[in-house]
PDB file of N, CA, C and O in Angstrom:
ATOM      1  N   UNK A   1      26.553   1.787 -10.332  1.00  0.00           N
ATOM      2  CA  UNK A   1      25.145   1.500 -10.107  1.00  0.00           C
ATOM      3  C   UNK A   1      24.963  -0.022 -10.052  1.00  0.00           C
ATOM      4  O   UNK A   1      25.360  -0.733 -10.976  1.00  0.00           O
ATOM      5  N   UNK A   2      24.145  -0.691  -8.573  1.00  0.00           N
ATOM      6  CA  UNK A   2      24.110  -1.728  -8.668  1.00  0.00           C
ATOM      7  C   UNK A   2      22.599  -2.675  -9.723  1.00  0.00           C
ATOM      8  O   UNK A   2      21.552  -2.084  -9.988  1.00  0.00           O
ATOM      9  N   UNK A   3      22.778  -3.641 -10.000  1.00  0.00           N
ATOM     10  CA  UNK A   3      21.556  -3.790 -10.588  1.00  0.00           C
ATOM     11  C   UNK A   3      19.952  -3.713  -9.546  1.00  0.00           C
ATOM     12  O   UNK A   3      18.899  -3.898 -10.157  1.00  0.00           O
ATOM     13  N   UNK A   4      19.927  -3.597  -8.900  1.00  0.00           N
ATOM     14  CA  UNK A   4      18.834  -3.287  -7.976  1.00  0.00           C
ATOM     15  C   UNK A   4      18.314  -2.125  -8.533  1.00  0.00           C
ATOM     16  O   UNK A   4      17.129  -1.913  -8.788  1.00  0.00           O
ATOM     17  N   UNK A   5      19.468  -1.220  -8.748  1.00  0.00           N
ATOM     18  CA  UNK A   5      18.999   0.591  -8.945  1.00  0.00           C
ATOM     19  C   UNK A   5      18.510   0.598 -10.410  1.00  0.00           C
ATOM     20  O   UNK A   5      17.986   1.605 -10.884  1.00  0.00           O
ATOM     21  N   UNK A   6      18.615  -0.076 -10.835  1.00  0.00           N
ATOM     22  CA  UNK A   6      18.351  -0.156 -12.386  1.00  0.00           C
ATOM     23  C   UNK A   6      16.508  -0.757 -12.403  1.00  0.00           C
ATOM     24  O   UNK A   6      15.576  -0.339 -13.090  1.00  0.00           O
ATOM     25  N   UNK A   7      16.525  -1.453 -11.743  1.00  0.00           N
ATOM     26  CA  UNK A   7      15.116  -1.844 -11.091  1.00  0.00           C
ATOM     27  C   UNK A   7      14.114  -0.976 -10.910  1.00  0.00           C
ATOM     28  O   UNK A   7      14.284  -0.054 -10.113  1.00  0.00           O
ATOM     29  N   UNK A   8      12.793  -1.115 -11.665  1.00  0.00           N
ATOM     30  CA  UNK A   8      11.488  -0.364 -10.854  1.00  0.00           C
ATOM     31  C   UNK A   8      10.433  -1.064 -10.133  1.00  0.00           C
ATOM     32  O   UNK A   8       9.710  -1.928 -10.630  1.00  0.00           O
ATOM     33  N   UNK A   9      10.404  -0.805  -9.393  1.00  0.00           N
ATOM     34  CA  UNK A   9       9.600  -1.866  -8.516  1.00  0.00           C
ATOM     35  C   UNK A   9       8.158  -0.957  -8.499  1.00  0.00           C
ATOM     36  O   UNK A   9       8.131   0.270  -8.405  1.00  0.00           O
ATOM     37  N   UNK A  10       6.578  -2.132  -8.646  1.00  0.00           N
ATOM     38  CA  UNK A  10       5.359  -1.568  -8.307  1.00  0.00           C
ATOM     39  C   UNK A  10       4.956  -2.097  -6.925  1.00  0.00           C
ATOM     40  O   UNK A  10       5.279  -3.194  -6.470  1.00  0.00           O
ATOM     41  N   UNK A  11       4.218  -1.182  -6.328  1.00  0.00           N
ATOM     42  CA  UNK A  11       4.306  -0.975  -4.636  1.00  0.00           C
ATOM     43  C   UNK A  11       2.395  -1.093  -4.701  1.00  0.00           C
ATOM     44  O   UNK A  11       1.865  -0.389  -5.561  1.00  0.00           O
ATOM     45  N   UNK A  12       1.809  -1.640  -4.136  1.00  0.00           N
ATOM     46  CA  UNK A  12       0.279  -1.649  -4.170  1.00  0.00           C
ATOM     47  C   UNK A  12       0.259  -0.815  -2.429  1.00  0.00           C
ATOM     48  O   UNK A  12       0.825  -1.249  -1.426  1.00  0.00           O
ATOM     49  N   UNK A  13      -0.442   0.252  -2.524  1.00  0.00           N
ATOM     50  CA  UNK A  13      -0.185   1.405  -1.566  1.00  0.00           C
ATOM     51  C   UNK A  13      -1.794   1.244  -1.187  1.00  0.00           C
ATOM     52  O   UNK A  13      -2.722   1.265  -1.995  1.00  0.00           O
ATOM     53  N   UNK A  14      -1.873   1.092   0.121  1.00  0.00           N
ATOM     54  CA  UNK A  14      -3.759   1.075   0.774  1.00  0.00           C
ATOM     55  C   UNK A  14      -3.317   2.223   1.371  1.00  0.00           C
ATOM     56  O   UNK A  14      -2.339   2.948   1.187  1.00  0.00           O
ATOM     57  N   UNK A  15      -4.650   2.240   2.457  1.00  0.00           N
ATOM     58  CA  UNK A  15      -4.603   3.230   3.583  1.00  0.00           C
ATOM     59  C   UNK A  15      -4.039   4.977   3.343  1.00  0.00           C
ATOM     60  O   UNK A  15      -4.486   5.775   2.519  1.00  0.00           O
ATOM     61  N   UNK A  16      -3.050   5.181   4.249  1.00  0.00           N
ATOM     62  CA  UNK A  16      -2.427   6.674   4.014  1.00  0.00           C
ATOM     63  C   UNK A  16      -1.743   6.533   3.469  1.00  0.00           C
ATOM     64  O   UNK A  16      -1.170   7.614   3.333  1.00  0.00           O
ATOM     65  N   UNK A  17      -1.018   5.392   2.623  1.00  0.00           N
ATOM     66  CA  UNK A  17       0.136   5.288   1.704  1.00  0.00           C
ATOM     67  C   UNK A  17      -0.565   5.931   0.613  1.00  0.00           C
ATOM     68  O   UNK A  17       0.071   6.808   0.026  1.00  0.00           O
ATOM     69  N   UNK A  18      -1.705   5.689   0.229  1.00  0.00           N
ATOM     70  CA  UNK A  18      -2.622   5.915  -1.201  1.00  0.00           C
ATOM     71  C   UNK A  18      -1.952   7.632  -0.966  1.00  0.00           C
ATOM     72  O   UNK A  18      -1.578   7.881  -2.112  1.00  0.00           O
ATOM     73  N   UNK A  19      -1.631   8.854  -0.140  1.00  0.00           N
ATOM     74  CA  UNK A  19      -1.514   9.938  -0.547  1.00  0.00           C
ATOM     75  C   UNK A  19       0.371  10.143  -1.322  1.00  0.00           C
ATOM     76  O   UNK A  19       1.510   9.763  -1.052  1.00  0.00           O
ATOM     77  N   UNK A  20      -0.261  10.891  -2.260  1.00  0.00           N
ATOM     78  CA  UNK A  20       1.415  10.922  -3.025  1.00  0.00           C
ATOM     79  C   UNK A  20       2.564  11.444  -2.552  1.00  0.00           C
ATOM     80  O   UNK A  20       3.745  11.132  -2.710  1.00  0.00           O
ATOM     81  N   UNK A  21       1.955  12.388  -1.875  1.00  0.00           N
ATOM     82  CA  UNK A  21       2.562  13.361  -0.961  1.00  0.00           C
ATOM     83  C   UNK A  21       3.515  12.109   0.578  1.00  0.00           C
ATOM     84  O   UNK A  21       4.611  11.843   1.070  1.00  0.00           O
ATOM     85  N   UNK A  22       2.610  11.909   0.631  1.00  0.00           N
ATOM     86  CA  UNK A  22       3.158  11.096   2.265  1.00  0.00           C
ATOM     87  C   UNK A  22       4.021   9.784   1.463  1.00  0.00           C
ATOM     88  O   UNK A  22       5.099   9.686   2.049  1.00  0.00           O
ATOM     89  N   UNK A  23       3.964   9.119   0.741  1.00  0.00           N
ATOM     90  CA  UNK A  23       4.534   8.187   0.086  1.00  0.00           C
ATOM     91  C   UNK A  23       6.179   8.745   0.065  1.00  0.00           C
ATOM     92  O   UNK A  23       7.163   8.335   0.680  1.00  0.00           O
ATOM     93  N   UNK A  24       6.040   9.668  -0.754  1.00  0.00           N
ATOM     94  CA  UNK A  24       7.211  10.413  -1.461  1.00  0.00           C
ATOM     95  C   UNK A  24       7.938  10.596  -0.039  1.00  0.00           C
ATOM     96  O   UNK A  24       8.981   9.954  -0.160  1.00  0.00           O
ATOM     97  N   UNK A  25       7.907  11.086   1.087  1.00  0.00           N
ATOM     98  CA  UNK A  25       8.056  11.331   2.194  1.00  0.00           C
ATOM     99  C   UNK A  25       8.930  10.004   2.766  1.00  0.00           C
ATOM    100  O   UNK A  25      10.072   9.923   3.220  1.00  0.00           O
ATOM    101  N   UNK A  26       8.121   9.237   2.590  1.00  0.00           N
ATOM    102  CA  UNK A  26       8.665   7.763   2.993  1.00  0.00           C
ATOM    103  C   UNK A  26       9.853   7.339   1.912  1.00  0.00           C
ATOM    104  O   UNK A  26      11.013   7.393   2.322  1.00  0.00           O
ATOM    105  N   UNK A  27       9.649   6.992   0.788  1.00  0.00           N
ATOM    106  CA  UNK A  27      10.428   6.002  -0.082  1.00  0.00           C
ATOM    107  C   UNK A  27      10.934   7.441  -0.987  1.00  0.00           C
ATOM    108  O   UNK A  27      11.866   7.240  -1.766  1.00  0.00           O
ATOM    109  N   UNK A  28      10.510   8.518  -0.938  1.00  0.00           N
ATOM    110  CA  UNK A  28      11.277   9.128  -2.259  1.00  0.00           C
ATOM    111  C   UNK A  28      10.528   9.148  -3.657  1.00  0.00           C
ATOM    112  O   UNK A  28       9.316   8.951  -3.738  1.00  0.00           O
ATOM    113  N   UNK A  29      11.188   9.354  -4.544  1.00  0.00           N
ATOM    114  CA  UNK A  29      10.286   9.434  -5.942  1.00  0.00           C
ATOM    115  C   UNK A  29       8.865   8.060  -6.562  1.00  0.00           C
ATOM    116  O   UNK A  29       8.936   6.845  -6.744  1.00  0.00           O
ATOM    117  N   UNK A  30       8.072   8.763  -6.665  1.00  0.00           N
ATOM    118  CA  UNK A  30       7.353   7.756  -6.924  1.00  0.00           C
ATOM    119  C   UNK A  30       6.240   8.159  -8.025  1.00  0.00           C
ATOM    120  O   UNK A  30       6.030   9.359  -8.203  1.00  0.00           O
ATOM    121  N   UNK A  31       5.699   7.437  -8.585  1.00  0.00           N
ATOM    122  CA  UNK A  31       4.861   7.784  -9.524  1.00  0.00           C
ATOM    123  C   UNK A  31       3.662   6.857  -9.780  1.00  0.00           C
ATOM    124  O   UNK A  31       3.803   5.729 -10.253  1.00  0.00           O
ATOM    125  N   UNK A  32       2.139   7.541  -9.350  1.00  0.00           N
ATOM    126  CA  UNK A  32       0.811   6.651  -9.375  1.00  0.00           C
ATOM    127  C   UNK A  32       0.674   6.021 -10.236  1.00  0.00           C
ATOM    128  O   UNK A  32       1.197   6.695 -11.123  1.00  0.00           O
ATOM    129  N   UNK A  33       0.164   4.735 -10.884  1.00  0.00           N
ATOM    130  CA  UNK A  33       0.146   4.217 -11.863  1.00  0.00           C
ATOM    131  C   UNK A  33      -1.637   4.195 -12.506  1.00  0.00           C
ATOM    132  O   UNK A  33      -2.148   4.037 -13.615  1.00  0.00           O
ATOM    133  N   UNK A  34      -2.200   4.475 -10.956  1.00  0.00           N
ATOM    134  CA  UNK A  34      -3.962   3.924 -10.934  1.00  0.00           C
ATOM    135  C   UNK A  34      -4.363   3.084  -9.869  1.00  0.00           C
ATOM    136  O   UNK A  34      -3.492   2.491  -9.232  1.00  0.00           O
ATOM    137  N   UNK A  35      -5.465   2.959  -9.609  1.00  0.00           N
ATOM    138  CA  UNK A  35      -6.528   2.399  -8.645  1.00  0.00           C
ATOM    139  C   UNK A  35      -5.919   1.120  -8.954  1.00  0.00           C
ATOM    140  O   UNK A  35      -5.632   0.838 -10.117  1.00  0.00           O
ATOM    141  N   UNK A  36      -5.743   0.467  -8.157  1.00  0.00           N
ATOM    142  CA  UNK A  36      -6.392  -1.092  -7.993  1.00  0.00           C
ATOM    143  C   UNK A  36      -6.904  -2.006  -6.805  1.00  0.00           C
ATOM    144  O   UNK A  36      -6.860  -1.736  -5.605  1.00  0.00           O
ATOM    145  N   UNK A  37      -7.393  -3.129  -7.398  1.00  0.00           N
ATOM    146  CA  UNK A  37      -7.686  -3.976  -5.901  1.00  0.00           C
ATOM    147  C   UNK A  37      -7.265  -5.200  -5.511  1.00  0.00           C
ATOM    148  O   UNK A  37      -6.824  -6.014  -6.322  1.00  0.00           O
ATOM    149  N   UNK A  38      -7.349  -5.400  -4.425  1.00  0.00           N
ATOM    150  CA  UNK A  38      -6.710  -6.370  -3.813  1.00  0.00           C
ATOM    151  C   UNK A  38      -7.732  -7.408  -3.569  1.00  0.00           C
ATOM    152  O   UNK A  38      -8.491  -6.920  -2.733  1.00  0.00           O
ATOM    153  N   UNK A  39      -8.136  -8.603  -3.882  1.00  0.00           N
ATOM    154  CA  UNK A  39      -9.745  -9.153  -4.041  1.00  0.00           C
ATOM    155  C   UNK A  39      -9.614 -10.052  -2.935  1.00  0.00           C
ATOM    156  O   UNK A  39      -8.474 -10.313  -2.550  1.00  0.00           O
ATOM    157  N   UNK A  40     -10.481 -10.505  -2.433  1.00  0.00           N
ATOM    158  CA  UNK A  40     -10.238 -11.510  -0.787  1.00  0.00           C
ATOM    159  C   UNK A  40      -9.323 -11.263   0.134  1.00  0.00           C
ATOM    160  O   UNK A  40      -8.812 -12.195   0.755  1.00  0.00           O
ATOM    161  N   UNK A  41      -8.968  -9.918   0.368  1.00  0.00           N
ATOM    162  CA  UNK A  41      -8.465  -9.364   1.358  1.00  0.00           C
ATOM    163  C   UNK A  41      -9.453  -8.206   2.012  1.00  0.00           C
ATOM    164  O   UNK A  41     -10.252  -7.634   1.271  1.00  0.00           O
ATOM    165  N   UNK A  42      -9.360  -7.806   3.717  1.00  0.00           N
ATOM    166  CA  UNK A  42     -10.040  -7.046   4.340  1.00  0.00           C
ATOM    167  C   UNK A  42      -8.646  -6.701   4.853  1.00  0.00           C
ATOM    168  O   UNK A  42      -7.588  -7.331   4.853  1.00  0.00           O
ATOM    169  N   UNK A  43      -9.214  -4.727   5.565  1.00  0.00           N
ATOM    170  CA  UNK A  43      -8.016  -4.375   5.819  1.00  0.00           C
ATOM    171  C   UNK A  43      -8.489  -4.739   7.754  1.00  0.00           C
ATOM    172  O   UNK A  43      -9.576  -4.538   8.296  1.00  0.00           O
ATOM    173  N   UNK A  44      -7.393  -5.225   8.277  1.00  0.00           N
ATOM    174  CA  UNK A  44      -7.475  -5.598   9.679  1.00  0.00           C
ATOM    175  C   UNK A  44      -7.044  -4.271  10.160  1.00  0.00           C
ATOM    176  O   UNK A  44      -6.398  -3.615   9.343  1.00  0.00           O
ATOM    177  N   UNK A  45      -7.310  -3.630  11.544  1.00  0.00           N
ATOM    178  CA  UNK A  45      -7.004  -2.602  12.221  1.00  0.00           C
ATOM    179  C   UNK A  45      -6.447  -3.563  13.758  1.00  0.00           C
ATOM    180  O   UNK A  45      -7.243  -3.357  14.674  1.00  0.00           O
ATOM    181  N   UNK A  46      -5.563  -4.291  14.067  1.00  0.00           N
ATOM    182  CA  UNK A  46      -5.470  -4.728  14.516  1.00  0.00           C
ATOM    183  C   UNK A  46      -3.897  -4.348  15.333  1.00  0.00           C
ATOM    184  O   UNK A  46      -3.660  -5.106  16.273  1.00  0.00           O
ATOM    185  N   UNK A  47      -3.154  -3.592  15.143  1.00  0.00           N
ATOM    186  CA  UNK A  47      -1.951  -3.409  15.458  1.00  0.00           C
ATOM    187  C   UNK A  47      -1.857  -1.774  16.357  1.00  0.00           C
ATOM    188  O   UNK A  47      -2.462  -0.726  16.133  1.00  0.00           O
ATOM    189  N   UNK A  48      -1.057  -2.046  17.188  1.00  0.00           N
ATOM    190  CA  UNK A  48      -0.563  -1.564  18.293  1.00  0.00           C
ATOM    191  C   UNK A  48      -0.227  -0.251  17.653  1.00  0.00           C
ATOM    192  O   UNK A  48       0.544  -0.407  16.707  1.00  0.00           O
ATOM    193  N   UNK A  49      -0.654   1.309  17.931  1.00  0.00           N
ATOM    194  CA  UNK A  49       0.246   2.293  17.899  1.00  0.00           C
ATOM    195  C   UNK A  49       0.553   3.239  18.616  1.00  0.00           C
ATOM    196  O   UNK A  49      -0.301   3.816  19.288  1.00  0.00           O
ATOM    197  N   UNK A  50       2.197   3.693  18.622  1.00  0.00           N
ATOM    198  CA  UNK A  50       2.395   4.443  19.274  1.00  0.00           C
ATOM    199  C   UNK A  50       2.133   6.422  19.281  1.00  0.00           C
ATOM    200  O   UNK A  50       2.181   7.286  20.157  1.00  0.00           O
ATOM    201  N   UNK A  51       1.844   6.410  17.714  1.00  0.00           N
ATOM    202  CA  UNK A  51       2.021   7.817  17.759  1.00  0.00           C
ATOM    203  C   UNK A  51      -0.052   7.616  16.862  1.00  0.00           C
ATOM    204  O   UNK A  51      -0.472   7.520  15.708  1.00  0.00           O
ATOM    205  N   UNK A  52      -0.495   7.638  17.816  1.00  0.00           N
ATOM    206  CA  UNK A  52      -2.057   7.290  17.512  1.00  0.00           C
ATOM    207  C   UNK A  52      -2.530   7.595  15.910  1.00  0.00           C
ATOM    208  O   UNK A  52      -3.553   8.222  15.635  1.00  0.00           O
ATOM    209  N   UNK A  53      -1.842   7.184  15.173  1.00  0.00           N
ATOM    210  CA  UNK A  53      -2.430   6.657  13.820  1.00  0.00           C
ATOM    211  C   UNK A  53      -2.705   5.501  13.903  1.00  0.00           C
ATOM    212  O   UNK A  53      -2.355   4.686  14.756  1.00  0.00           O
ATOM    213  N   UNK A  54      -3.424   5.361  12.911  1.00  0.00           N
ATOM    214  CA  UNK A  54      -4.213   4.001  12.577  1.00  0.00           C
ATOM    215  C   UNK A  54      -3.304   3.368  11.639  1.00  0.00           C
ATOM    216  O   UNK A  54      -2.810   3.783  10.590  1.00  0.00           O
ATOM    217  N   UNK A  55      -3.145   1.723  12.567  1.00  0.00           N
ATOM    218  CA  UNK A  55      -2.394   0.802  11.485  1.00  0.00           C
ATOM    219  C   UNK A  55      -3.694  -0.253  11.278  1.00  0.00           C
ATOM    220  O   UNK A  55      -4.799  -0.349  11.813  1.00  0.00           O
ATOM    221  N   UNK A  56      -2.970  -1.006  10.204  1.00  0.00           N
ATOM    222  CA  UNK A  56      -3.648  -1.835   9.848  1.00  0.00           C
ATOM    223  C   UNK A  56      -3.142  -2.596   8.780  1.00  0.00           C
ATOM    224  O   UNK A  56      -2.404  -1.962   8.025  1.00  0.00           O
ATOM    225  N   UNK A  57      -3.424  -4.345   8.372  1.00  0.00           N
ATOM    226  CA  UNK A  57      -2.679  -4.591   6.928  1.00  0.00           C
ATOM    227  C   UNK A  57      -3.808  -5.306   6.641  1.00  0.00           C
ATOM    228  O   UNK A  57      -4.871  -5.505   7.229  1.00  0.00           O
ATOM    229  N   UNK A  58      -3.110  -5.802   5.119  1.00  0.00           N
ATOM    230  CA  UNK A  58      -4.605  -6.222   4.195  1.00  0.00           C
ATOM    231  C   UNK A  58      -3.800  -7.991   4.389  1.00  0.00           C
ATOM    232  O   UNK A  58      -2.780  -8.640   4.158  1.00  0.00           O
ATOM    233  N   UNK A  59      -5.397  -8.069   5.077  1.00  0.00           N
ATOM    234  CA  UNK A  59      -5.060  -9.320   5.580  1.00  0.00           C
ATOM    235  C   UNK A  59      -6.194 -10.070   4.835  1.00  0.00           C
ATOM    236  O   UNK A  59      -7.391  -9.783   4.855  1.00  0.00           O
ATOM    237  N   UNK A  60      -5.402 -11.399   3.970  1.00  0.00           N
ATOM    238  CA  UNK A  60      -5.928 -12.953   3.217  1.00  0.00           C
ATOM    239  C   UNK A  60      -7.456 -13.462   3.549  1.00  0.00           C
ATOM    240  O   UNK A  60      -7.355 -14.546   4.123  1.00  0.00           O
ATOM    241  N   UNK A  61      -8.634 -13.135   3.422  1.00  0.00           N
ATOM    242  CA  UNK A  61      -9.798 -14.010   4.148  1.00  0.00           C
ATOM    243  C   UNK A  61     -10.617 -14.687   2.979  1.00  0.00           C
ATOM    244  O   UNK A  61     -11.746 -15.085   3.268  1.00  0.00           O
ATOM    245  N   UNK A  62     -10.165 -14.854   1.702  1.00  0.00           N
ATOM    246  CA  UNK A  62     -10.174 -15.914   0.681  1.00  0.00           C
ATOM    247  C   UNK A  62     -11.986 -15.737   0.267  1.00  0.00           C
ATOM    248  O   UNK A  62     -12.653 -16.365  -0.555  1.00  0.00           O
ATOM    249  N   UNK A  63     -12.399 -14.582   1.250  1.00  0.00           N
ATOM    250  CA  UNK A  63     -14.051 -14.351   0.596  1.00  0.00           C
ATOM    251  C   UNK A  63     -14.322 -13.821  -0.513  1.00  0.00           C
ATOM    252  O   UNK A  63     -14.071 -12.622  -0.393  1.00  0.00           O
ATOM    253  N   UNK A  64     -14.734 -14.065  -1.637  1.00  0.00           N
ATOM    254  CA  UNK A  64     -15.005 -13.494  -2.472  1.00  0.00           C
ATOM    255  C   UNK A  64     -15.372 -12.111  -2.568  1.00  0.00           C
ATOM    256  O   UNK A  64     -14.721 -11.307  -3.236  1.00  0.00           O
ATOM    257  N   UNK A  65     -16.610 -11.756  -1.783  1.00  0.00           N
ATOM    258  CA  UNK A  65     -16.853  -9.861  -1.638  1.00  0.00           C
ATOM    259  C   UNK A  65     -15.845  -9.166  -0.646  1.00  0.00           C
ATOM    260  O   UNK A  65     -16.098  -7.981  -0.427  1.00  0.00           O
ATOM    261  N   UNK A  66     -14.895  -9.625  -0.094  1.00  0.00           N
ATOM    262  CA  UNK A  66     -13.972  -8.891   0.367  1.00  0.00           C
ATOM    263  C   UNK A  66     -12.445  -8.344  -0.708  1.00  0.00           C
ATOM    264  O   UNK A  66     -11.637  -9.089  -1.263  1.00  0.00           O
ATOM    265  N   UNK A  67     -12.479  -6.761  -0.705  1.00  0.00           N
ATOM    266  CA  UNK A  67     -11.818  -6.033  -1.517  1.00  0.00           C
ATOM    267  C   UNK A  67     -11.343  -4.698  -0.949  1.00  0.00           C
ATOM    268  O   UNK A  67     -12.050  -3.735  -0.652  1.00  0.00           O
ATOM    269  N   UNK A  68     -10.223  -4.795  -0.865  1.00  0.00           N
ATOM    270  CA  UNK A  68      -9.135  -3.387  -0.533  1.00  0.00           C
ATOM    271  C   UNK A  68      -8.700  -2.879  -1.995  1.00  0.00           C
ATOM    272  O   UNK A  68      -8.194  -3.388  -2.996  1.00  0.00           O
ATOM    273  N   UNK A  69      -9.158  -1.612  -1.601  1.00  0.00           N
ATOM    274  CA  UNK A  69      -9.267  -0.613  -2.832  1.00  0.00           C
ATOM    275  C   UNK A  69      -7.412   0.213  -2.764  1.00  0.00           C
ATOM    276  O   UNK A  69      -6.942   0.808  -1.793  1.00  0.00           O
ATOM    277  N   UNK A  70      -6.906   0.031  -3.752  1.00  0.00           N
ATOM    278  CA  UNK A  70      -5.695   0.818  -2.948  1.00  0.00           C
ATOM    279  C   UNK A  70      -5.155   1.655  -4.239  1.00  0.00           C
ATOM    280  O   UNK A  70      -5.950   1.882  -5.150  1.00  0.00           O
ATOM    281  N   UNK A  71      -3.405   2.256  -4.350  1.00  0.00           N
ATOM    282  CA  UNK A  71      -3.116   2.746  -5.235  1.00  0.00           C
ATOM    283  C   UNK A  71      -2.234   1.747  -6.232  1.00  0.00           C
ATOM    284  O   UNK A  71      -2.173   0.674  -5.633  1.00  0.00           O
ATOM    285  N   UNK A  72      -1.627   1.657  -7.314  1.00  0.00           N
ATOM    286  CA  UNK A  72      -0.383   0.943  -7.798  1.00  0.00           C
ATOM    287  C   UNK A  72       0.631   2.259  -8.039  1.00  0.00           C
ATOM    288  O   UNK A  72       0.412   3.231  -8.762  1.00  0.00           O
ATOM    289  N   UNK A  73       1.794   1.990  -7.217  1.00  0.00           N
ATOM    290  CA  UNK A  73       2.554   3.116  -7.626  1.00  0.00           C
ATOM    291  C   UNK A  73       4.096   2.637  -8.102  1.00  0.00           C
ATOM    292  O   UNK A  73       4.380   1.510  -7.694  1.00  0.00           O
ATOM    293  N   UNK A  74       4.972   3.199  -8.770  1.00  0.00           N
ATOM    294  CA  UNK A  74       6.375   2.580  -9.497  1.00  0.00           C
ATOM    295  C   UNK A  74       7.368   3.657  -8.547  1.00  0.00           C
ATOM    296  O   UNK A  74       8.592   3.641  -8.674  1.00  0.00           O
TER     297      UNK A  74
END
């Protein structure tokens, strides 16, 4: 086992990542920790897709009332 695997890493999950189900799908075992937010960030819808889901990332705009609500997951 390398030390990486020994590692738990927390993942701040917006959008369709927030479902546990679809997460797990992607990365494998995971476990919700709770709500949190991301404060002076808005989520941009700005990116190209091919299989017509909605992308988007939480993009920096340093405003105070701007807040992405997302998950914390380990």
């Amino acid at each position: 086992m390398t030390d990486l695997e020994d590692k738990k890493v927390i993942c701040f999950a917006y959008g369709s990542n927030m479902d546990s189900a679809r997460l797990r799908k992607r990365v494998g075992d995971c476990t919700a920790l709770g709500v949190a937010t991301l404060p002076r960030h808005r989520l941009r819808f700005h990116k190209h897709s091919e299989d017509t889901t909605g992308k988007c990332n939480a993009h920096f705009t340093g405003e105070d009332g701007d807040t992405v609500i997302g998950v914390l997951f380990e």
